[in-house]
C-alpha positions in Angstrom: -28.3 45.6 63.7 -30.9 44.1 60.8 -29.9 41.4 59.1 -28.8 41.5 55.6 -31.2 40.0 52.9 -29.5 36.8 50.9 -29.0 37.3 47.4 -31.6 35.7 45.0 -28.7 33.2 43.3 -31.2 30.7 41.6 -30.2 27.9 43.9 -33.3 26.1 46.0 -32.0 23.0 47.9 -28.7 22.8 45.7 -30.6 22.4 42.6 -30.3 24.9 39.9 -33.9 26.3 39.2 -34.9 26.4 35.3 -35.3 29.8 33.8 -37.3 29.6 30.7 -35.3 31.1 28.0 -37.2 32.5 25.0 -35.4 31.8 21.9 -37.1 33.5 19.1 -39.2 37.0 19.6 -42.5 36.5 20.4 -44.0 37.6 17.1 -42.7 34.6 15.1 -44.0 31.1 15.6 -41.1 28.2 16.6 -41.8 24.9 14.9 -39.8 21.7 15.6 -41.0 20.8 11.9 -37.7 18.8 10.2 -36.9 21.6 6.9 -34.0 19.4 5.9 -36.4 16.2 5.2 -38.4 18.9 2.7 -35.3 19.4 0.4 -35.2 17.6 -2.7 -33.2 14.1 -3.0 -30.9 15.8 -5.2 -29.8 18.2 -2.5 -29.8 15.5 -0.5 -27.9 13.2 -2.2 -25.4 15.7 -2.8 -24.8 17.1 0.9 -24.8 12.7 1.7 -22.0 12.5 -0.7 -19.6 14.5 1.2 -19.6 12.4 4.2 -17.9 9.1 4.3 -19.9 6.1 3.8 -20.3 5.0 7.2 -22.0 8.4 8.1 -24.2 8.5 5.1 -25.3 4.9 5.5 -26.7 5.7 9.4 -28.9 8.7 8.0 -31.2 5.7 6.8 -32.3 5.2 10.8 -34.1 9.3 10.5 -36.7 7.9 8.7 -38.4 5.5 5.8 -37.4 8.2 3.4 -33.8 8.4 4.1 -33.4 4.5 4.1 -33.3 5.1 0.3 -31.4 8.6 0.0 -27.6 7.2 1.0 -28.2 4.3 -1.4 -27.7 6.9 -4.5 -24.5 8.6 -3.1 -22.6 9.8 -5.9 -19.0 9.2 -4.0 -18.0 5.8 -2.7 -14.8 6.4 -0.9 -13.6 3.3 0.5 -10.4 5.2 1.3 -9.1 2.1 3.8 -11.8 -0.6 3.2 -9.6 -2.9 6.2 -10.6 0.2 8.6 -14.4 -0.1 7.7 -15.3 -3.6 9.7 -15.6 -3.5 13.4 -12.7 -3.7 15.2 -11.3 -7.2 16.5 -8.2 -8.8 18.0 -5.3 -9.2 16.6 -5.3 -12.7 16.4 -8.8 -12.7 13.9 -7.1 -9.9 11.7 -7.6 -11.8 8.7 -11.1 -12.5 9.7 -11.7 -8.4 10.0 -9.8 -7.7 6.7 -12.0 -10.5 5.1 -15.1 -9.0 6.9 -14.3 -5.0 5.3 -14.1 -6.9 1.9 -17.8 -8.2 2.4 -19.2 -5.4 3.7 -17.5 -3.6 0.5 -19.9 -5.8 -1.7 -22.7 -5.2 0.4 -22.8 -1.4 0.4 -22.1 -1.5 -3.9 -24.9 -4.4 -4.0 -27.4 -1.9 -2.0 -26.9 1.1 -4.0 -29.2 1.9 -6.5 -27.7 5.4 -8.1 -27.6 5.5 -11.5 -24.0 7.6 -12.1 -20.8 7.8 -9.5 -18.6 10.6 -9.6 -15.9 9.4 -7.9 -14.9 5.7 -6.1 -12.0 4.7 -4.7 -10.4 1.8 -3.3 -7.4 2.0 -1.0 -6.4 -1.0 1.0 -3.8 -0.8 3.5 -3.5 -4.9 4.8 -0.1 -6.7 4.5 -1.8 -9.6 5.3 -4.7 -10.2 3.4 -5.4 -8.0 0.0 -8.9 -8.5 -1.8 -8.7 -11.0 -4.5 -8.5 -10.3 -8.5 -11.9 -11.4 -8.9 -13.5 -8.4 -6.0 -11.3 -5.9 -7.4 -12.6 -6.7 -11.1 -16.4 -6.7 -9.5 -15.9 -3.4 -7.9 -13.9 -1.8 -11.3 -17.1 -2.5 -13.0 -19.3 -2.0 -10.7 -18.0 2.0 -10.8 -17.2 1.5 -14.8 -21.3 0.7 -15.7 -22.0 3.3 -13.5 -20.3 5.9 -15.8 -18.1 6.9 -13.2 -15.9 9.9 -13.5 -13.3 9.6 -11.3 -11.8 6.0 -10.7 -8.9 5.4 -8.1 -7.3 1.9 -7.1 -4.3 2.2 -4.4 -2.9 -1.7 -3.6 0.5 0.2 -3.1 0.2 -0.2 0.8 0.1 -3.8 0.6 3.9 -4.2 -0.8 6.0 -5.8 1.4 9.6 -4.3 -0.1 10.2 -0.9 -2.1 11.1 -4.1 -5.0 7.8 -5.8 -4.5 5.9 -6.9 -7.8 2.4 -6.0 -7.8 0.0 -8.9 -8.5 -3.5 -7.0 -9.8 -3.9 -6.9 -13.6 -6.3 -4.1 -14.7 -8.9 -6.1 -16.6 -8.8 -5.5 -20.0 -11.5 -7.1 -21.7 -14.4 -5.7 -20.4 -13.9 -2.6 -22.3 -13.4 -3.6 -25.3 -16.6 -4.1 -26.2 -19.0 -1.4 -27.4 -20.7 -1.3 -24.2 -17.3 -0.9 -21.9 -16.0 1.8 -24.6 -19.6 3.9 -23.9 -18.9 3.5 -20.5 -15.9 4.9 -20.0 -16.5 7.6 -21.8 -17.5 9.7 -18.7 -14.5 9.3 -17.3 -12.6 12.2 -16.4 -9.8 10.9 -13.4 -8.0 7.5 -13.7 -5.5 7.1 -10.8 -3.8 3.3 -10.2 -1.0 2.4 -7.6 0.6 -0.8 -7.5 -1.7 -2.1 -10.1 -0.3 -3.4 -13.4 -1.7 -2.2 -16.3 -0.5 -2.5 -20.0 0.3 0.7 -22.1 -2.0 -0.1 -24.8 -4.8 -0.3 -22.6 -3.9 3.1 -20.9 -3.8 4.2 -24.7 -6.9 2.7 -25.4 -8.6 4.7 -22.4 -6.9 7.7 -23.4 -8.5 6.9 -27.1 -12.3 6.6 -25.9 -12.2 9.0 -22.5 -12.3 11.8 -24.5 -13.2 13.8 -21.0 -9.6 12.6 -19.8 -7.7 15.1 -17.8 -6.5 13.0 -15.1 -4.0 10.6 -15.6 -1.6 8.7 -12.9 0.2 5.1 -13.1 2.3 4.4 -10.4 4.1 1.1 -9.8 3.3 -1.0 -12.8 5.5 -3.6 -14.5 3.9 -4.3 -17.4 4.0 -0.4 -18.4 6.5 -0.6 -21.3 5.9 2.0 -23.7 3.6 4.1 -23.5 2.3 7.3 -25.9 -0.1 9.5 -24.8 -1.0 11.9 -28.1 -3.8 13.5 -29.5 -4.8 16.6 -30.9 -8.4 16.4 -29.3 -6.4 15.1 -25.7 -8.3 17.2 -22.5 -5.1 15.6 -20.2 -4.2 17.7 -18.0 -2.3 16.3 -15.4 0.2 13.3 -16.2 2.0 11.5 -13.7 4.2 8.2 -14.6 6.1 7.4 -11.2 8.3 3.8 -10.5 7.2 1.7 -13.9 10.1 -0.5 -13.3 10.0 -1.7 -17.1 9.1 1.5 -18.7 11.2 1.9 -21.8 9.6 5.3 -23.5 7.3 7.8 -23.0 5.9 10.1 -26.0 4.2 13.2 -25.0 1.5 14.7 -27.6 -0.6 17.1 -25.3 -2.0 20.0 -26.4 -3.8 20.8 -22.9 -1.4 19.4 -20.6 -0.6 21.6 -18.0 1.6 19.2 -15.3 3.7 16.8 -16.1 5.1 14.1 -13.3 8.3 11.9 -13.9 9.4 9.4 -11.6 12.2 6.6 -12.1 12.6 3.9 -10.3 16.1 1.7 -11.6 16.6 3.7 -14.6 15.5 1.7 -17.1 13.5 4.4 -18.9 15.9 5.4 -22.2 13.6 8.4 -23.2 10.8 10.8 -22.4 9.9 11.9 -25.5 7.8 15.3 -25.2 6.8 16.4 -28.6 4.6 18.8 -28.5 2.8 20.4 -24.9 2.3 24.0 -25.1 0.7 24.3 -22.0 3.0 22.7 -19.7 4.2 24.8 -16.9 4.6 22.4 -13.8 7.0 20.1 -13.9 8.5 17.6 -11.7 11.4 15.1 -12.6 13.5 12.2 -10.3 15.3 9.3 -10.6 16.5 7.0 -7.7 19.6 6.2 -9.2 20.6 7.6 -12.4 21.3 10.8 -13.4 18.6 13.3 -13.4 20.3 15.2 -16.6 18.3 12.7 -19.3 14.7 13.4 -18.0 15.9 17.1 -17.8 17.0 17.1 -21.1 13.4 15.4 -22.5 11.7 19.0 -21.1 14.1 21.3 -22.4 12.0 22.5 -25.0 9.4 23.8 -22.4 11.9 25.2 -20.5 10.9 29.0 -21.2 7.2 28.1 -20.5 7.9 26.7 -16.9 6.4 28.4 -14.1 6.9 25.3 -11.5 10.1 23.1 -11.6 10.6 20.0 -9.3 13.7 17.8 -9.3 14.6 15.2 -7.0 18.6 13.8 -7.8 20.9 11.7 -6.2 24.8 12.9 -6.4 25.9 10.0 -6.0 24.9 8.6 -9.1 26.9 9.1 -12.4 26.8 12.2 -13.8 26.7 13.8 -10.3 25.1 17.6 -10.5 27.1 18.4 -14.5 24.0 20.3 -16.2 23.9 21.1 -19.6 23.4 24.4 -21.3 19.6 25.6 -21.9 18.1 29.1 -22.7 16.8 30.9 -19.8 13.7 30.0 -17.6 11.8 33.3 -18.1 8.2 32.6 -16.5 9.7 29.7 -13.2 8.5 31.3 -10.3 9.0 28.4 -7.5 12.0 25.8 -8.0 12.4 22.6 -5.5 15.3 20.6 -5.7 15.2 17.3 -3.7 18.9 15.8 -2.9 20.8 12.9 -2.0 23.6 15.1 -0.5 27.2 14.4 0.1 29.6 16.8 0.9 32.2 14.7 -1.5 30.3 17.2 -3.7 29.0 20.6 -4.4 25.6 22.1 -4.8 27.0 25.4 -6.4 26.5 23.4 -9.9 22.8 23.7 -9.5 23.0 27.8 -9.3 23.0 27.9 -12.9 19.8 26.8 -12.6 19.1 29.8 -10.4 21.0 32.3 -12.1 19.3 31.1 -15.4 15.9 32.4 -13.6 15.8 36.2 -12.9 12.0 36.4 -12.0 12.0 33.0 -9.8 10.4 34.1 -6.5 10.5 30.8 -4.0 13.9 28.0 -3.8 13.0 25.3 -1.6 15.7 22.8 -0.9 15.2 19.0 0.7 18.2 17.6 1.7 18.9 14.0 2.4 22.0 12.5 3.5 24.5 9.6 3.4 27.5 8.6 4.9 30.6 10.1 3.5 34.1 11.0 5.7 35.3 12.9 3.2 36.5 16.5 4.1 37.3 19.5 2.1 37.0 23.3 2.0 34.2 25.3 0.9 34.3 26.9 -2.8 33.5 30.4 -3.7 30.6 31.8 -4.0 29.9 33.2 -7.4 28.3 36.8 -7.2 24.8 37.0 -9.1 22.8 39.0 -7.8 19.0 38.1 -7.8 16.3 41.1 -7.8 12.9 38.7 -7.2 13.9 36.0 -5.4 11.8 36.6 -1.5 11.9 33.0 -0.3 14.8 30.4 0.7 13.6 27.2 2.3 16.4 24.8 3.8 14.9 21.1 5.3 17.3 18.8 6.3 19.9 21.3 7.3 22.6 20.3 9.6 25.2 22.7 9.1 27.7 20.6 7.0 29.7 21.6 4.3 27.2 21.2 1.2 23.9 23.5 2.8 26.1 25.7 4.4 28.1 26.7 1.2 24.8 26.8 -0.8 23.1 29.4 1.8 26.4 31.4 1.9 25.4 31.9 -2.1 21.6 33.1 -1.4 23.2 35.3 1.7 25.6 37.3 -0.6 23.0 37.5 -3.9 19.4 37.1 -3.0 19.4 41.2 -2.3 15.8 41.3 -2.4 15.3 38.1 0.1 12.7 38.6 2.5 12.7 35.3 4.6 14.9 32.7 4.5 13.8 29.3 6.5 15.6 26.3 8.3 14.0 23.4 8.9 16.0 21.5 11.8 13.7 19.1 12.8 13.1 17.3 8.9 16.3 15.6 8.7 16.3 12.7 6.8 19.5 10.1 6.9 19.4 7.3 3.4 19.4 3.6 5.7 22.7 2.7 4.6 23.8 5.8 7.0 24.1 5.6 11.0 22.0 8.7 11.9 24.6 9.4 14.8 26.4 10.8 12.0 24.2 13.9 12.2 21.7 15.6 14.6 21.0 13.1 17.2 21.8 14.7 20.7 20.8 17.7 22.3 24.4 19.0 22.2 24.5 18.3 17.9 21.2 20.1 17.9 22.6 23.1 19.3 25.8 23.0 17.1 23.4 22.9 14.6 21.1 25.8 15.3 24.2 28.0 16.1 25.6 27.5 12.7 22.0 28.1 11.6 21.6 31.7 13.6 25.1 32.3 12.0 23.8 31.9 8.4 21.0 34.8 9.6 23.7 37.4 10.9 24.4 37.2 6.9 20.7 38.0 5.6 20.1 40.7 3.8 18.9 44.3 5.4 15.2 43.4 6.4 15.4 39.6 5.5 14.1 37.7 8.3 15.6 34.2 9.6 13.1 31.6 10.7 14.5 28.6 12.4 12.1 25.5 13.1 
């Protein structure tokens, strides 16, 4: 009997044999020439710019030419400058901290671009924060560089939700005649944690006449503040935990989103005058009632196509809401609580029922403790004809979120999915979260009454539970 002939399998002597592999057809010529060195340093300044700066600065090793390219980056994103530093023990932590500081200085005293479009500065160290002094250097450093977007977040480095911060924006640099021509490129201002007076923040909004971004956060020495103009670009306002903010006078002619937040409820009035553009909103207070904020946008009420409110019910004034005319154009409503079931939710409907083309409800429940027990209310019928998407987070089943999803079971006829969200439950500290969805078997209590709010739906509505 012959012998069979073995395969050809490419194999000699367990080594794999190399098979040449032709890449490109034979009429065109390969070349190993470098295309992306031949662009112009615009381009590549521009594709540079989109990396972080650690990337961009190792490009300078490709050549002589790119030593220079990273150097006029356009962005200078030190979005965690204690990250940037080698790593070290734990034990020389301020060391590394110190370390990301100098090599912060390093990279702004080796760049040679003549414009920035965006820096920003986020540290995230309890331990050891830059000093007033860097900060100023690197504010100006971006300011004489015409920078458009500027964006200093200290907020990590507060050791308490009460925690004062200790920066002060500097103020006299632009003053002068050169700091106001400087800042006039200046299109995004964001500060966290950073104190800053409101007739400076006026005086920016005075000279930035390309101005559309504009965000405080967590500054005491924000008392008053007006932001008016007739020649204002401001878009986008945000004024969130200003602990000693008193009033806030709106005179925006572009301004399109508008963000409230209080802290201790000092704030006696949110004066909006005149913003006929406005159509996102978002309002909250941590321990006041929400109804005074509301009440300061009621006169944008018809234009709203966005409406975000964060309450607590346990604060005074609980969920009363006053008469306003209908919200004809709000399309997506989001109502954050501090829930109890000592109260109802079926006070907020009239916000609902007040919206007959609004197309999304999303509610975000958080919870204390409260042993108080009572029976569910009625459920108003109001049909809605537009509304397609209910979103529950924090859902456990008790007496407030059920009695609110019995309402958008028996009048949302046009409903087309309806989402619980089991897993984002969040319990206030004061509250032992054994008190809610902690074992398995409370999880499955909790989904049942979940499945039981789907056997309700709507013909074709679907029930996702997560």
């Amino acid at each position: 009997m012959p012998k069979r002939k073995a395969k050809h399998s490419g194999w000699t002597y367990g080594k794999r044999q190399k098979i040449p592999i032709n890449l490109v057809d034979k009429e065109e010529n390969y070349s190993e020439e470098d295309q992306i060195s031949q662009l112009p340093d615009v381009i590549l300044i521009s594709i540079l710019s989109l990396l972080g700066i650690r990337d961009a600065a190792r490009t300078c090793v490709l050549s002589k030419r790119w030593i220079y390219v990273w150097k006029q980056i356009t962005c200078l994103n030190f979005d965690d400058i204690d990250a940037l530093s080698k790593p070290q023990k734990k034990r020389r932590q301020r060391v590394k901290t110190t370390s990301s500081y100098n090599w912060v200085n390093q990279v702004l005293q080796l760049h040679h671009g003549p414009s920035l479009d965006e820096f920003k500065i986020r540290s995230s160290s309890l331990n050891c924060s830059p000093s007033s002094s860097e900060i100023d250097n690197w504010i100006e450093f971006a300011m004489w560089r015409r920078v458009q977007g500027l964006e200093i977040d200290l907020e990590a480095g507060r050791r308490s939700r009460f925690s004062s911060p200790s920066y002060i924006f500097p103020d006299k640099p632009f003053r002068s005649p050169f700091g106001i021509s400087c800042i006039k490129s200046l299109k995004h201002l964001s500060l966290s944690f950073v104190n800053i007076t409101g007739e400076l923040v006026e005086h920016f909004l005075s000279y930035c006449e390309l101005l559309e971004h504009l965000c405080i956060s967590c500054s005491d020495q924000l008392v008053k503040l007006k932001v008016a103009g007739s020649s204002l670009r401001l878009k986008f306002l945000q004024i969130s935990e200003c602990t000693s903010l008193g009033l806030v006078e709106i005179w925006a002619p572009n301004l399109v989103s508008f963000i409230y937040k209080g802290m201790l409820g000092y704030c006696d009035s949110i004066r909006l005058r005149h913003a006929p553009l406005l159509v996102n909103v978002s309002l909250a207070e941590s321990t006041r009632s929400i109804i005074e904020p509301f009440l300061s946008v009621k006169s944008c009420i018809p234009q709203l196509v966005t409406l975000n409110m964060h309450m607590n019910l346990n604060s005074r004034g609980g969920v009363w809401l006053p008469e306003f005319p209908e919200f004809t154009c709000l399309k997506d409503l989001s109502l954050s609580v501090i829930a109890t079931d000592r109260l109802s939710l079926l006070a907020l409907t009239k916000l609902i029922e007040r919206s007959p083309f609004l197309h999304r409800f999303t509610l975000k429940l958080r919870w204390v403790r409260d042993s108080c027990q009572r029976n569910m209310q009625k459920v108003n019928k109001c049909p809605h004809q537009c509304l397609k998407v209910v979103k529950f987070s924090g859902f456990v089943g008790s007496i407030i979120d059920t009695e609110l999803a019995t309402y958008f079971t028996e009048n949302a006829v046009a409903l087309e999915t309806f989402i619980i969200d089991l897993k984002k439950v969040v319990v206030e500290e004061s509250t032992p979260l054994s008190e809610f969805v902690t074992t398995q078997k409370k999880m499955r209590a909790t989904r049942k009454r979940a499945l039981q709010i789907g056997e309700k739906l709507p013909p074709g509505a679907e029930l996702i539970v997560v």
